[in-house]
Structures are given as C-alpha cells and as structure tokens.
C-alpha positions in Angstrom: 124.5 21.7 140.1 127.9 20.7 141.4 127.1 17.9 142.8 124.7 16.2 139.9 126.6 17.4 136.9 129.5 15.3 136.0 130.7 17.5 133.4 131.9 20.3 136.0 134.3 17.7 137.0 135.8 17.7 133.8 135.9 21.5 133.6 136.6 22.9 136.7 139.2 21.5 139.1 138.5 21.2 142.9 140.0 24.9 143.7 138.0 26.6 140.9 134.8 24.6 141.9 135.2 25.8 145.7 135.8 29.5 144.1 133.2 29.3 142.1 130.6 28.0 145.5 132.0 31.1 147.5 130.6 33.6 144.8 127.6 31.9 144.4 126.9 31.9 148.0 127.9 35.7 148.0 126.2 36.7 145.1 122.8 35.0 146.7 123.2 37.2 149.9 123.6 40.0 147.5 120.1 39.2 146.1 118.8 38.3 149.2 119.7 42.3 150.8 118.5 43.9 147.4 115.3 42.3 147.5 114.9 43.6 150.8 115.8 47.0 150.0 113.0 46.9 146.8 110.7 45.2 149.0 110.3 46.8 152.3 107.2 45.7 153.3 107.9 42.2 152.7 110.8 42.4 154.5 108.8 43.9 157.7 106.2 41.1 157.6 110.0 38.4 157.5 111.1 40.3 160.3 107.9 40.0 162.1 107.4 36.2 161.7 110.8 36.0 162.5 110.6 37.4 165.9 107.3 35.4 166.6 109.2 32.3 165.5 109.4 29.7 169.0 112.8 28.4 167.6 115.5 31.5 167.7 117.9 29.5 166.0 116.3 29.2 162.7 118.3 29.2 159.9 117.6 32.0 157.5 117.7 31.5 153.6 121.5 32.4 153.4 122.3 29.8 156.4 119.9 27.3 154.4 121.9 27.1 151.2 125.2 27.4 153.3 124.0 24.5 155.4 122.9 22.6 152.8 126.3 22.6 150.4 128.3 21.7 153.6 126.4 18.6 154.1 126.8 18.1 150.3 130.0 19.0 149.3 132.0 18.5 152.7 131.1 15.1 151.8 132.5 14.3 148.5 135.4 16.8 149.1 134.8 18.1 145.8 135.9 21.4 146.6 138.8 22.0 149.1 138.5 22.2 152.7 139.3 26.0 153.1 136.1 27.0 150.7 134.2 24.7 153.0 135.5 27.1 155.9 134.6 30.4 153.8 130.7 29.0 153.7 130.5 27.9 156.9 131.2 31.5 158.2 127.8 32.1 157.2 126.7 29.7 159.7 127.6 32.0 162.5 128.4 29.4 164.8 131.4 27.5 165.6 133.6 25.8 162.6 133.1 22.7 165.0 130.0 22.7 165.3 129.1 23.2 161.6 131.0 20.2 160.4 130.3 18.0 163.1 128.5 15.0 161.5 129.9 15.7 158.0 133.0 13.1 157.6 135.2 14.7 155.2 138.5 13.3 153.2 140.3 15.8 153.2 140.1 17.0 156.4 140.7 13.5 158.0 143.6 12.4 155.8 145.9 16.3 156.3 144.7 16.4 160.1 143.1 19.9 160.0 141.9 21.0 163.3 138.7 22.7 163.7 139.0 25.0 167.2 142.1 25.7 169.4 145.3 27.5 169.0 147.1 29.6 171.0 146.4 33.3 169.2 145.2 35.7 171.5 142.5 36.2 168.4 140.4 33.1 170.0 139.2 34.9 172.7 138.6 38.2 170.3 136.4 35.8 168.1 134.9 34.3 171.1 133.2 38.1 172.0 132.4 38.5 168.0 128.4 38.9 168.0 129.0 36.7 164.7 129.5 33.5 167.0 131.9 31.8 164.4 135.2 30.6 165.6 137.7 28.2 164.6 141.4 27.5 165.0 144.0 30.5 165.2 147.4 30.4 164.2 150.4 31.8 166.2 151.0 35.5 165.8 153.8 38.0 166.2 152.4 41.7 166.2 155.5 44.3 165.2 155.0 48.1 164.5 155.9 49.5 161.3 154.6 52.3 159.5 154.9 52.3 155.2 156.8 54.9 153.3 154.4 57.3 151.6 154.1 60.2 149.7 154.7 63.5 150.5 151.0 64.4 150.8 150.8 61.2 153.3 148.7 59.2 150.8 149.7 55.6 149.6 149.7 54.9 145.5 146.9 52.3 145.3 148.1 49.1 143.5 151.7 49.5 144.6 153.4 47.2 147.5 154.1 49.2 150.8 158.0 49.8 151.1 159.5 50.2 154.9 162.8 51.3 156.1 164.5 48.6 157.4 166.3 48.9 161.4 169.9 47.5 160.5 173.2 49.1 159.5 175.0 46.6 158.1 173.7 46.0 154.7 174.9 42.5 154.4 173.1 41.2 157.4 170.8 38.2 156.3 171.6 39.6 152.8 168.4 41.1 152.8 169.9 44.7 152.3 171.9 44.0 149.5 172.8 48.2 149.8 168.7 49.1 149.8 167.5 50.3 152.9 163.9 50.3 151.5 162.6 46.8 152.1 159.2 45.5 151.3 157.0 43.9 154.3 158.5 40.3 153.9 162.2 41.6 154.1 161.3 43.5 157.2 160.0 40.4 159.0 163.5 38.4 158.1 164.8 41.3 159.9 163.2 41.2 162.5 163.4 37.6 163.1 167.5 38.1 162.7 167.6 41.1 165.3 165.4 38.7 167.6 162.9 41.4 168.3 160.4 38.4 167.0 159.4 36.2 168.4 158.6 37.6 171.5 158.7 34.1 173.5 161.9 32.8 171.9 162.6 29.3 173.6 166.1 30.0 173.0 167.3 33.0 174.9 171.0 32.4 174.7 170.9 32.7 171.1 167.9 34.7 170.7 167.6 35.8 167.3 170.0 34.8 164.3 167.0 33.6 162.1 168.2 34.1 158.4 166.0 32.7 155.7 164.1 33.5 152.0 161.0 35.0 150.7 160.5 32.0 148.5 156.5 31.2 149.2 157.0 27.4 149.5 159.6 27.4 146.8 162.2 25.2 149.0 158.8 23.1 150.0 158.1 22.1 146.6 161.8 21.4 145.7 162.4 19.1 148.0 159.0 17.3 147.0 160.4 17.0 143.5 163.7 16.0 144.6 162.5 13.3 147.3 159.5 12.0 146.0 160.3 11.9 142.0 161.9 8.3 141.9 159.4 7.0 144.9 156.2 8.7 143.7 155.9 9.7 140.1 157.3 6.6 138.6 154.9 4.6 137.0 156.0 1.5 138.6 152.8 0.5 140.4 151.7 -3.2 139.6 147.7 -2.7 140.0 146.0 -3.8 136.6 144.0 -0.7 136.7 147.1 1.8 137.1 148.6 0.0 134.0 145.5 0.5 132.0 145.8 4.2 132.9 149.4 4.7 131.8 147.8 5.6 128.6 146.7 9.0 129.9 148.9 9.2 132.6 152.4 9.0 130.6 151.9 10.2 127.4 155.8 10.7 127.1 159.2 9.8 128.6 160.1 13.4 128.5 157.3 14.9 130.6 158.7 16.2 134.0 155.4 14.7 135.9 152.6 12.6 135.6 149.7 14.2 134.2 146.7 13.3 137.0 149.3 15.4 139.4 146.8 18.4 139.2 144.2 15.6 139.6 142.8 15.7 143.7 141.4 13.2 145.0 137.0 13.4 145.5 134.1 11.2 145.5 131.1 11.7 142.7 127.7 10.5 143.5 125.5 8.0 141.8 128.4 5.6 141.3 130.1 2.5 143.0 130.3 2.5 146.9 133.6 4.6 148.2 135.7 4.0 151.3 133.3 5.4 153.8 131.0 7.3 150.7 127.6 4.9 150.7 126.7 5.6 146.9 129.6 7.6 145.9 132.3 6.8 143.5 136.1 8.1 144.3 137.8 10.2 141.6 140.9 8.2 140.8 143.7 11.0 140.5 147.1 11.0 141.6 146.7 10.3 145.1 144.0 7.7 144.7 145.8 5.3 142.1 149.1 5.6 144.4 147.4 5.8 147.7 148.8 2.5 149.0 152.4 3.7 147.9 152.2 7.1 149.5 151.4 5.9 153.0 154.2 3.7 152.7 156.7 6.0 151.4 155.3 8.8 154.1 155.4 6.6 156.8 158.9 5.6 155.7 160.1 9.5 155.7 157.8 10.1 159.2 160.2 7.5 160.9 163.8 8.5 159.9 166.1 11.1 161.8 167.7 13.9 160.2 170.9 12.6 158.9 168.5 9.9 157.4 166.7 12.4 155.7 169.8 14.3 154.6 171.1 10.7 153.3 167.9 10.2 151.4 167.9 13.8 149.9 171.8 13.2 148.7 171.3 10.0 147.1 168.2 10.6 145.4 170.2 13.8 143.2 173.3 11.7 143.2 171.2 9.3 141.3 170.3 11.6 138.4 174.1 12.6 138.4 175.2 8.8 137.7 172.8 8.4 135.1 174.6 10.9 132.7 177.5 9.6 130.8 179.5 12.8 131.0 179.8 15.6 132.7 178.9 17.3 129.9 175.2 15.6 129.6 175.2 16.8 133.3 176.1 20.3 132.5 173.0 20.6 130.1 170.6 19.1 132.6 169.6 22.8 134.4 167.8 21.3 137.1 170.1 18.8 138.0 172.8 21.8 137.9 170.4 24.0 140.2 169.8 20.9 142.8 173.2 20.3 143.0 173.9 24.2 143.4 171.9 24.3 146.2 172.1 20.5 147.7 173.8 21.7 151.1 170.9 24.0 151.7 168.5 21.6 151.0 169.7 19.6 153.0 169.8 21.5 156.3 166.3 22.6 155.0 165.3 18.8 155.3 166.6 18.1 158.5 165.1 20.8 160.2 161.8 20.2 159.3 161.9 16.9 160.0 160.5 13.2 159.1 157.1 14.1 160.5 157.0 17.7 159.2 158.3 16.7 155.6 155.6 13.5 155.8 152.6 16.2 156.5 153.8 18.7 153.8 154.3 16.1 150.8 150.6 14.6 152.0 149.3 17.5 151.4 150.9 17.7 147.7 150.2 14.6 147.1 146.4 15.0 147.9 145.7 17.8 145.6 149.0 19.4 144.2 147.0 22.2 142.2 145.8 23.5 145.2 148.4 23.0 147.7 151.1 23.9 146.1 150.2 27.2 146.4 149.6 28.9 149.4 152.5 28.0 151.3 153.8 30.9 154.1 156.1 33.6 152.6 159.0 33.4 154.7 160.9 30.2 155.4 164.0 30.8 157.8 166.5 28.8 159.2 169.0 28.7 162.2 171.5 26.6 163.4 172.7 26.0 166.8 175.2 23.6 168.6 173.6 21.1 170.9 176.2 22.5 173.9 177.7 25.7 174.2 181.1 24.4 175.3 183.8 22.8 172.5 186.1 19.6 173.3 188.3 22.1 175.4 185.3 23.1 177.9 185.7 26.6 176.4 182.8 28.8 176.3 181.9 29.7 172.4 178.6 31.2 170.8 176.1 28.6 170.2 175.0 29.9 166.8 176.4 28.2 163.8 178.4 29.8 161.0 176.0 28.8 157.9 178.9 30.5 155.8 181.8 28.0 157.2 179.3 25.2 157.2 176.8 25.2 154.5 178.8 27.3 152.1 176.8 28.0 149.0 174.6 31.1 149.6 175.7 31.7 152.8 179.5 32.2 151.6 180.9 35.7 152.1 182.3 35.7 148.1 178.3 35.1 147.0 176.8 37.7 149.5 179.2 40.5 148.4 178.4 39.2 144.6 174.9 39.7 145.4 175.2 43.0 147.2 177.2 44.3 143.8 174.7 43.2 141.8 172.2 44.5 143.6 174.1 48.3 143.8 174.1 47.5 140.1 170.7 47.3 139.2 170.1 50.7 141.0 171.6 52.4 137.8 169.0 51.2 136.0 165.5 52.6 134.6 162.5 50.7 135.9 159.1 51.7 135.4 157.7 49.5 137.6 160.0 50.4 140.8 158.9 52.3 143.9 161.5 53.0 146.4 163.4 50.0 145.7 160.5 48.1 146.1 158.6 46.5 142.7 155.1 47.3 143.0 154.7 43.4 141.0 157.3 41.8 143.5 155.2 38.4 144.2 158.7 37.0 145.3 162.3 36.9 145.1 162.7 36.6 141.7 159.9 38.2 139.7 161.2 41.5 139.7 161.7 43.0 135.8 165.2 43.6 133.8 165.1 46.6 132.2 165.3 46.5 128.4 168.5 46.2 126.6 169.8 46.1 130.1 172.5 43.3 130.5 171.8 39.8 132.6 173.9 40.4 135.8 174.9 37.5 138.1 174.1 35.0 135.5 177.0 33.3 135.3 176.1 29.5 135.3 178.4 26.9 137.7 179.0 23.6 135.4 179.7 20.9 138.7 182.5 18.6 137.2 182.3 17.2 140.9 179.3 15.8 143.1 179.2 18.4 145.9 180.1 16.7 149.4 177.3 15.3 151.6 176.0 17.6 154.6 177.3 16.2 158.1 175.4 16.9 161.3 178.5 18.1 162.5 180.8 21.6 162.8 184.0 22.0 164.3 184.0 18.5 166.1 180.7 19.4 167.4 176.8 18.0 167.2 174.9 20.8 164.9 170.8 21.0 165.3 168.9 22.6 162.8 165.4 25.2 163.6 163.3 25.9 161.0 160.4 28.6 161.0 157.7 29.2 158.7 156.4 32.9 159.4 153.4 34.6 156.9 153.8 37.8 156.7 150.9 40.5 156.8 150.6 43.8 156.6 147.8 46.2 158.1 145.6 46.5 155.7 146.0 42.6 154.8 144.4 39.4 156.0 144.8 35.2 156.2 143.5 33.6 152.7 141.7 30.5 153.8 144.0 28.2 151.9 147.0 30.0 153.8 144.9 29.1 156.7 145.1 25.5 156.1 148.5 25.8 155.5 149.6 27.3 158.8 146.9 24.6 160.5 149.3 21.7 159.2 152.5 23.2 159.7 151.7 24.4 162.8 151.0 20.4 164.1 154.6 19.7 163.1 156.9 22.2 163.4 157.0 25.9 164.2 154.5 27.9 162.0 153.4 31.5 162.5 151.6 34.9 161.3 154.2 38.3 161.6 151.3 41.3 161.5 152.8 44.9 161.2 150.7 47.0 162.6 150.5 50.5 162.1 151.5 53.1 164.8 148.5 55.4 166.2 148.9 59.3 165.0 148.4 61.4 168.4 146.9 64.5 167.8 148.5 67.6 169.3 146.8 69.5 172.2 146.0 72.7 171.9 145.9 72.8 168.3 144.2 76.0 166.5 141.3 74.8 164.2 141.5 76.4 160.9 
C-alpha cells in the first residue's frame, strides 16, 4: 500500500510511515499466533510440513512480508533507516546479511554501519538463538539502585529519582542543593567524579566532564546558527528551485523554509533516480539543495577549530550588524539567547569538530523531522591544556577553568544564582514533583511553575556590546576541547532504534556512548525462618 499509493506521501511523513510499517508487521504476527491458537490442528499439519521441508532456512509467513518490505521500502527510503532495522529483526539473521543487495540512500549518504562495535553486547547477541546481530554502541555499566517507597514498590508512570555520590552541591551545578537527582544527572556525575568511563585515555586528568541534559539541544543550535545564512536561504539559481519558492517561502518572516520537514525518498512509477531504475526522487529540502550542502559540508569537514569558532562568531555577528540599534537587537530574543550563550557554543563547536559537525548537520539536512530528535541525552564537555607545564616549566593541573575561560554558565556569580533559585523553588507546591524529581522531566527545562508562583531567574541580559570571540588559548597556553555524547539508560530501559542511528554516526566521528545503571542484586539472608 505504501509503496503504490501516492497519497500516503502526502499524509504521512517518512517517520510516521516507518511507525506505521512496524505495527503492521507486529499486528500480522499477532494474527499469525492467534490463528494458531484457534486452529490447532492446522498449525500441527505447518509444523509437520515444516520439519519435512529439505530447505531449513525457509522463510516463514512473518519473515516473508518482512523480507519482502525490505527489498521494497529499503529501496526508496521511504521510511527511515532505523524502522528498516526494527523489521529486519524478524529476519533472525544478521543486519548485514538482510540488507545486503538492497542499496539504500539513506544509509549510504549518513554512513551507517551494519555490524561491528566494540560493546561487549556483540558477542552476547552472537550466542542469541535469534541469530540477529548488528552494530553495538559503546557502553559504560554503573550500579545504582532508585529511591522507592517505603513498601519497596516504584509509583508506575513516575521517573526513577537516585541519590547522588557528591557533597558539594555546586559541583557540575547539577546539585543546585537537591541531592535527589534523576538518572541523567547521576550520569554527569559520574562522568565529573571519573568513575566513568572506565578506560579514560586521559588518566592525568581523569574525570572533570561537566555538561547538560539538553537531548541535542546544543546540536540543533548550532545547525541554526551555522547553516541559516549558507543553507536556508533561497539563494540557489536552478530554474526549478525558483519555481518552488512559491511553496517554499511563503513569507520573509518565517524562521525556516517550509520543505525542512520534507526528507528526501524516491516514489515508483516515475522518471529514473540517481541509482533508482523507474523511481522518481521526492524533491524536499535536501534534494533541491543537494549540490550546496555537499559543498558547504565539505567546507566545515575541512576547517580546524578556531576556524569553526571563527565561522560560528561571524555568522551571529552578522545578525547583530543588521539591526540599526541596539534596541532592535534587544527585541530579537534569539539573537539575545545566541549571543548569551556564544562562548559556549563555541567551545561546543570546536570540540566536536569539522568532521563531527559535517556528519551531524547531514543528518539534519536529510530528514530534519526525524533527526532532529533522537539525539543522546547528555552532552558534556572538558577542557584540557595541550602540556601540563606553563611558560615557567612549572607543574599546574591540566584541566581548564571553564569559569575563568568561558565565563557565562560556568561563572561562579551564575552557578550560586542558579543554586538560589533552585533552594527557591523547593518552597513551592508542585503536584507533579517526586523527590525532587518531576515525574514529566523530558529535559532541563520542562519542569512546571506552580500557579501564581512568581518567574525566578528571569531576568533578561539586553547585550549593548558583541560578546568577545573565543581564543584557543588560557593563560598564555594552547587549550583543547573533548566533547562526549553519553545516552543514558536506566534498568528497566532500552536503545530506540532512531537513538541507535544516532550513536552509529556520532560514534564514527567523535566519542559517543550508552551509561546503563544497573540495578544491585538483593542477597538473601541465610538461615532465614520461613513464615
């Protein structure tokens, strides 16, 4: 139906299209095993042929359909690559194996691997009698058992709250005075304390990782920041593109182009495609700029990170320069937030890198409704000095102060506002709060104000000033940047597929991994009287 009706296109978008695949696949299997249970008999007489059947490796119905909407649908890429992965775990055989002989886009164009990794999970899925394996993420396993009631139960619905290891509340500000700290504060500090990771390459400054629970928020910042005057101006000269500007740019005061959410597949029974014999490409946003992306990517692949922090600081000067006071600036909110937080950004950029920065804004670029979700929980950060010894030859610590060198954030004055505010908020009714911990907390800033209660730590920064530009350099010393992308799970939670994806690029071009709590094993007393 997918594939022949053209009017699903227009409906559905490639995410809800691979959803909507995955629970028809599952809700055939469930008709499959209930027609077994009415049918008993004719289930016998299956299992019998089967067993008489010369070839072992016949496919049953399930594996038929599965097989069948790979071939199809891996394709055209009409539905994203990680639904592709959720059918092909039918399969029960290797992800390689299933897609070998099916070229597909998207898979191709991202550079997602199909087998390898270093998780000690390969060789668990390797003894699975399912047979299906593909490509494991690093992982960091860490112990850590949730608070619950007194009656040892957990309240279904609500997020797991832990008691954190530290003292000092304004570590990583991720106390900010609570000692109860949901699973993806616990992982900051644990990645601060250096307990994680276990094979830190840097041992004389193991530890010191400080970061936010922003779930790609930084990510997709920097791709509006970078990429708004290169990538969603409607500059291109193809004939075509300007006949689209129609229903691209309906107005000058939209903040994107609308084929953004558009990603890019092929339709049958239409013109021939790059590499599609009798398909048609879908001409969204990464198709009608497909020539100017690989140039601008392959522009931001090759630079070094000052580069990149030059590019990042000229593209928001821009915007500033275009105002004609600094009171048209003052009203521009994200122009006052980018500037707020241009520093950060900055060291952000340059520790990802021009590779790493190139791999993450292809994959926005391909299908932004769909990637730009998805993205690991925790990003963190750490700076270091490329020698340990200052002009002198004395011997100082080779872990940056982000406070005396990024400022912003990181500046005693805003971590003590934040740790007020935060004691603050504590007076305050909330429903919706367990242990400190909001059982709707999807991220750093989702938790609810009470009502009537009044906005704290609101107070808005007017720059009358363009902040100064980040330097590579502290203290008459060369600075290097680390940055760490770490999902955080707890033990009752597993990968999504499209998280999967996500870890399977990042991991190709910079440091990407999976923190698991586990919980501890309860030991049962010896010699205990049964009641």
């Amino acid at each position: 139906i997918i594939d022949t009706d053209p009017l699903i296109y227009c409906i559905l978008p490639r995410r809800n299209r691979g959803k909507a695949c995955e629970r028809f696949v599952i809700d055939f299997s469930h008709t499959e095993r209930l027609r077994n249970i009415l049918n008993p008999e004719e289930t016998k007489k299956l299992a019998s042929g089967n067993a008489k059947r010369k070839n072992p490796t016949e496919l049953t119905y399930i594996q038929q359909l599965c097989n069948v909407l790979l071939h199809n649908l891996g394709r055209n890429g009409s539905i994203p690559f990680c639904s592709l992965r959720n059918i092909a775990r039918k399969l029960k055989v290797p992800l390689e194996e299933s897609m070998s002989g099916i070229t597909n886009d998207e898979m191709k164009t991202l550079n997602i691997r199909l087998c390898g990794g270093v998780n000690e999970s390969n060789n668990k899925n390797k003894n699975r009698t399912s047979g299906y394996m593909d490509w494991s993420p690093k992982t960091d396993f860490a112990t850590a058992n949730a608070l619950s009631k007194e009656d040892g139960n957990y309240d279904v619905g609500r997020r797991c709250a832990f008691v954190g290891w530290e003292n000092n509340d304004s570590i990583n500000d991720a106390g900010g005075g609570r000692r109860s700290l949901n699973v993806e504060e616990l992982a900051i500090e644990e990645y601060f304390s250096g307990r994680l990771p276990l094979e830190d390459e840097s041992e004389e400054c193991r530890g010191q990782w400080v970061g936010w629970h922003d779930e790609g928020g930084h990510v997709r910042e920097l791709f509006r920041i970078m990429c708004l005057s290169d990538l969603l101006a409607s500059t291109d000269d193809n004939p075509l593109f300007l006949k689209e500007q129609t229903t691209v740019f309906l107005s000058p005061y939209q903040s994107s182009p609308h084929d953004l959410h558009v990603g890019c597949f092929n339709i049958a029974n239409g013109e021939s495609g790059e590499g599609m014999e009798g398909h048609k490409i879908i001409r969204g946003f990464y198709e009608r700029r497909r020539q100017k992306v690989a140039a601008f990517l392959s522009k931001i692949s090759q630079m070094d990170h000052q580069a990149i922090i030059d590019l990042l600081y000229e593209s928001v000067e821009h915007r500033w320069r275009k105002h004609r006071d600094h009171q048209s600036a003052a009203r521009d909110v994200a122009l006052q937030k980018d500037m707020s937080d241009l520093r950060t950004l900055s060291m952000i950029a340059a520790g990802i890198g021009g590779k790493g920065l190139a791999s993450i804004f292809r994959c926005l670029v391909y299908d932004y409704r769909h990637y730009s979700g998805g993205l690991p929980d925790c990003l963190l950060a750490r700076a270091r000095y490329c020698n340990s010894q200052t002009v002198d030859n004395s011997q100082t610590s080779s872990v940056v102060d982000l406070g005396d060198w990024i400022g912003e954030s990181f500046s005693k004055e805003s971590i003590e506002e934040k740790n007020v505010n935060s004691h603050i908020r504590m007076l305050y009714d909330r429903d919706d709060e367990f242990l400190g911990c909001s059982k709707n907390l999807d991220g750093p800033n989702s938790s609810r104000r009470a009502q009537g209660a009044p906005r704290i730590g609101n107070t808005k920064i007017h720059y009358t000033t363009f902040p100064s530009k980040l330097e590579l350099q502290h203290s008459g010393r060369d600075v290097m940047v680390e940055i760490m992308f770490v999902e955080v799970k707890s033990a009752n939670d597993r990968l999504d597929a499209r998280q999967e994806d996500w870890l399977n690029v990042l991991d190709g071009v910079c440091n990407a991994r999976v923190c698991k709590f586990e919980k501890t094993k309860v030991q049962k007393k010896k010699g205990k009287e049964k009641k």
